[in-house]
N, C-alpha and C positions, 0 to 999 in steps of 0.2 A: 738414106733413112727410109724413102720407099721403100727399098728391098726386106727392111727388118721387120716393115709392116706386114707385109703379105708375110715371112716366115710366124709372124706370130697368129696372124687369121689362120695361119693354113694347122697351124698348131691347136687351135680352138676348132677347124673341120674335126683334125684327126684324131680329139680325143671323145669326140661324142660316138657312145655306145650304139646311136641308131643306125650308125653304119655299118654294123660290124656284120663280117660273112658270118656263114652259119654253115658248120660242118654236120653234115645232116649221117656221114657214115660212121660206123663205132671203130673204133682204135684195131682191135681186133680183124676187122675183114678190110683192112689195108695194106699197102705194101710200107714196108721200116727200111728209109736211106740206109747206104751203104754208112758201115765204121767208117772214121775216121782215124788215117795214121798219121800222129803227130809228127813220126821221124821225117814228115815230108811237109815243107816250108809251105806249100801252098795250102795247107791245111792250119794256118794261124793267120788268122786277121793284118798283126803284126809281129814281129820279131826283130832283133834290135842289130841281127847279121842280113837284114833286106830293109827297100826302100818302100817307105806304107805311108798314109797317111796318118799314122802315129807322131810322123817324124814333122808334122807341119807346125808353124808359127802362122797366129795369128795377123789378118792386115790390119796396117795401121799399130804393128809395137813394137818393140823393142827387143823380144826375147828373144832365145836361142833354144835350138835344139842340143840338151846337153846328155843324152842319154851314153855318147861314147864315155864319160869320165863319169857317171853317175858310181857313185856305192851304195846305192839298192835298185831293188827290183819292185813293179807294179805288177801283178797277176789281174789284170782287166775280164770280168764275165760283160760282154753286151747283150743290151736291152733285147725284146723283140722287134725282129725290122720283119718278119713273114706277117703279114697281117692281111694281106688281100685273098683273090681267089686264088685257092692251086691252080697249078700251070703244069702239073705234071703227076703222075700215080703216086706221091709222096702228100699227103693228107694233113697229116696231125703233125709234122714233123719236114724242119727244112731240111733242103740234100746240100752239104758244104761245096758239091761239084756243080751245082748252077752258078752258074758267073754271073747271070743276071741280078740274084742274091745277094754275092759275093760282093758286088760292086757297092748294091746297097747300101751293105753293112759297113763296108770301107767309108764311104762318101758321107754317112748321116753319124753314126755312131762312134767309129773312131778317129775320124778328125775332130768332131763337134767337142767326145767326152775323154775318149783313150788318150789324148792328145796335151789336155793340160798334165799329167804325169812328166813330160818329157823334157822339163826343167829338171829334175831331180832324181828320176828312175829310166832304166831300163825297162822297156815295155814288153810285155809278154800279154796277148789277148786270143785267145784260140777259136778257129769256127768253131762252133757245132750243132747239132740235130735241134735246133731253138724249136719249142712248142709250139704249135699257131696259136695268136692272140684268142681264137677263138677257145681256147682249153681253161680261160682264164674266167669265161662266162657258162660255160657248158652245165650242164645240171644234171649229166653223167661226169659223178667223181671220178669213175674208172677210168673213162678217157683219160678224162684234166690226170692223174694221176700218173697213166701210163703213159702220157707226151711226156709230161716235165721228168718224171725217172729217166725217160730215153735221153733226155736231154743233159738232164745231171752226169748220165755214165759218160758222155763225153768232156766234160767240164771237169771230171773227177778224172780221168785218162790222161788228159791233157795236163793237169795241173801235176800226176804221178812223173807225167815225162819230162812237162817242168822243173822238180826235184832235184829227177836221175842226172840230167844233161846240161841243165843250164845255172842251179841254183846254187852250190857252190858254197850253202853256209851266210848266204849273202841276207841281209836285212830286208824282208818284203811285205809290201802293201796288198791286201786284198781290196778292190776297188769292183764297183757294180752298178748297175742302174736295171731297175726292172724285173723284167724277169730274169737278168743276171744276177739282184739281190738274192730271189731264193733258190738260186744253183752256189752264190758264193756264201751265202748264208750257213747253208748245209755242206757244205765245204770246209767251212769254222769250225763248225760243231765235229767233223769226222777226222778231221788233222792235224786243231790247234786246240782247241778249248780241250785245256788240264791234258795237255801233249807235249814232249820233248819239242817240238817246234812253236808253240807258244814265244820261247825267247827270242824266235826270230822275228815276231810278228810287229811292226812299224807301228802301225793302225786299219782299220779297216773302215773304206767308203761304202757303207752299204744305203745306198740311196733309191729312193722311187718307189719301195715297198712299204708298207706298214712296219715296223721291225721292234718287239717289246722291249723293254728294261731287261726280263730272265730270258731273253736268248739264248744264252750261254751260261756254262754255270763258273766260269771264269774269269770270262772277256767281261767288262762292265763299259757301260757308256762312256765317252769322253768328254771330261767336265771342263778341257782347258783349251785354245789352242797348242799349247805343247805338250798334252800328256802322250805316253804313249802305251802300246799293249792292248789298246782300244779302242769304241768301235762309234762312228757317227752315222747320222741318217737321220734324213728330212724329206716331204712331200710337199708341196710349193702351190700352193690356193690364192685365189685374190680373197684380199684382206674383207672380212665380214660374212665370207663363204662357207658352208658346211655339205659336203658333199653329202650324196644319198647312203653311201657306207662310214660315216663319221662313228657313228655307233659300234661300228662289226670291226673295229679291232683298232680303227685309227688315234679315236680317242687318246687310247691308252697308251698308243706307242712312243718311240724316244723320237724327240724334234731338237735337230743342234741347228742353232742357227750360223749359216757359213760365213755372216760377217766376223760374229765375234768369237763362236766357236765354244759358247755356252748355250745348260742346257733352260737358263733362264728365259722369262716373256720379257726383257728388257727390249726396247726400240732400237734397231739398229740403223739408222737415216743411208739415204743412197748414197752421201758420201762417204761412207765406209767400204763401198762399192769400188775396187778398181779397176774393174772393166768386165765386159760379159760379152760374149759371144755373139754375133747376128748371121744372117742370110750373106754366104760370100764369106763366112770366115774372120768375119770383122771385127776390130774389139773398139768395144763402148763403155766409156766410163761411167760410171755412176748411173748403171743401168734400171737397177731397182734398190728398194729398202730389203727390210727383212723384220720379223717379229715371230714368235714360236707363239701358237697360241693354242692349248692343250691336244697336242700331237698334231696340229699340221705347222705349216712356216708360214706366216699368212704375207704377204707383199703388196703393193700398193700395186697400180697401174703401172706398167714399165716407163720410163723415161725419155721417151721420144718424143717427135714431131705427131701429130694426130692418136698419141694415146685414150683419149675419152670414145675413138673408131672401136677399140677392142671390149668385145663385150665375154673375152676368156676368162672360168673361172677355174679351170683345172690347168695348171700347167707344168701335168706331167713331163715333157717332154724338156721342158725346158730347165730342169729341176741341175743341170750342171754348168748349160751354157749360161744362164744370168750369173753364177759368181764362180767364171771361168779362172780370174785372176786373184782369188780371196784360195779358193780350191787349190791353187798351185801353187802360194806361197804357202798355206798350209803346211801341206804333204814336203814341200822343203827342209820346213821347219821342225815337224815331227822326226825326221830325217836325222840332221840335225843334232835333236835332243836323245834320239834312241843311240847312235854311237859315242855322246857324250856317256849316257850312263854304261855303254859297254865296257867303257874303259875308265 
């Protein structure tokens, strides 16, 4: 329980904005990582013919890794993990061939998120040129622009080779956190909304971003846990919080709550909770509540030992690990009900 404490202190460190680097050069008088070729395995996160941390089970449960007999596929964009000082002539944009990165991204992101998928999908999550957190604050839009496009061309390459090689006609999930929201966001919009592939789409997790009602002018929200064709997304606040950008778009946007998987402010109690992620991989039942309260997800204090210690009010980061086990029954069941209606 120590351990889950320090993962959530260290979660209230690293979402305050006072820390953040500050890329002082313009997009332009830098050097741009090499392409990434997806035909080559080490150039995906994970893939479901290699051993990743995609393939882990949680300690302390019961699950399985079922991705060999799954009948769909996840397409996972991850968060940003470049968020400190560069380490090398690659600026505004990470190089998929640092390992140091590499490891990262594996260790925080797709065990933590990639990983509840693997009940029920085949995972497919690909590096690439992630933006530095700092594109996210800049006040050079050209920069912020010209990172996340560099970014997108790889997520949009990846997902092309996705298709060609692996997809097969197969029922798939678009899933995200972050700034993988708005790579898989504009993904939606360039593939599937009002696309012949539309009928393959399961649902889509697009979490940690702001993300409006008219997104799409096809995909609409998901009003049920079983619908499918549709799209959820939630930001994760302590309950009474209104962040400094509540007004610039958050407001408005769509909040499903992942207990019940409605887009109502009904109370959802922690134990509807069954189980959520900690420090070490752990699962914890009935780790927090949940309530939608005009576009954020508002939560109580987590459920642990020395909860009144945490004084976090943004918990970005934690927005898949608290309802690890609500998330992956989910995404089963969507599953599920998409190949009932196929046939």
């Amino acid at each position: 329980m120590k351990n889950l404490i320090i993962l959530l202190i260290t979660i209230s460190l690293v979402s305050c904005k006072k820390n953040l680097t500050i890329i002082k050069e313009d997009f332009n008088h830098t050097s741009v990582p090499p392409r990434p070729d997806y035909s080559r395995e080490e150039n995906w996160a994970s893939l479901p013919s290699k051993v990743d941390p995609a393939d882990s089970i949680p300690v302390n449960s019961n699950l399985k890794n079922e991705q060999a007999t799954a009948l769909a596929d996840v397409f996972f964009v991850h968060p940003t993990i470049f968020t400190g000082e560069p380490k090398d002539q690659y600026i505004w944009n990470a190089d998929v061939n640092n390992a140091e990165m590499n490891q990262n991204v594996d260790y925080s992101t797709i065990l933590n998120q990639a990983s509840v998928f693997n009940g029920s999908c085949k995972i497919y999550a690909p590096r690439y040129r992630q933006a530095h957190y700092f594109a996210f604050f800049t006040k050079n839009h050209q920069d912020r622009d010209n990172a996340l496009n560099l970014a997108y061309e790889d997520v949009k390459s990846a997902f092309e080779y996705y298709l060609r090689n692996y997809n097969h006609g197969r029922p798939v999930i678009i899933a995200s956190h972050s700034q993988g929201t708005v790579h898989a966001t504009r993904l939606i919009k360039e593939f599937f909304d009002e696309k012949p592939l539309q009928t393959q789409l399961v649902a889509a997790y697009l979490i940690g971003i702001s993300t409006s009602y008219n997104s799409f002018t096809n995909i609409k929200p998901c009003k049920s846990a079983k619908e499918v064709g549709c799209f959820v997304s939630w930001n994760t606040f302590t309950r009474d919080y209104y962040p400094s950008w509540y007004e610039n778009g958050l407001r408005s946007s769509v909040s499903t709550n992942p207990l019940t998987w409605s887009l109502d402010e009904n109370y959802a109690p922690k134990e509807l909770n069954k189980g959520g992620v900690g420090l070490r991989f752990r699962m914890i039942p009935e780790l927090t509540d949940a309530q939608n309260h005009q576009g954020m997800l508002w939560i109580s204090q987590p459920y642990i030992k020395g909860r009144f210690l945490l004084k976090t009010k943004v918990w970005h980061k934690a927005d898949i690990n608290f309802f690890y086990m609500s998330i992956r029954e989910n995404a089963a069941l969507r599953i599920d009900n998409f190949l009932k209606e196929a046939h």
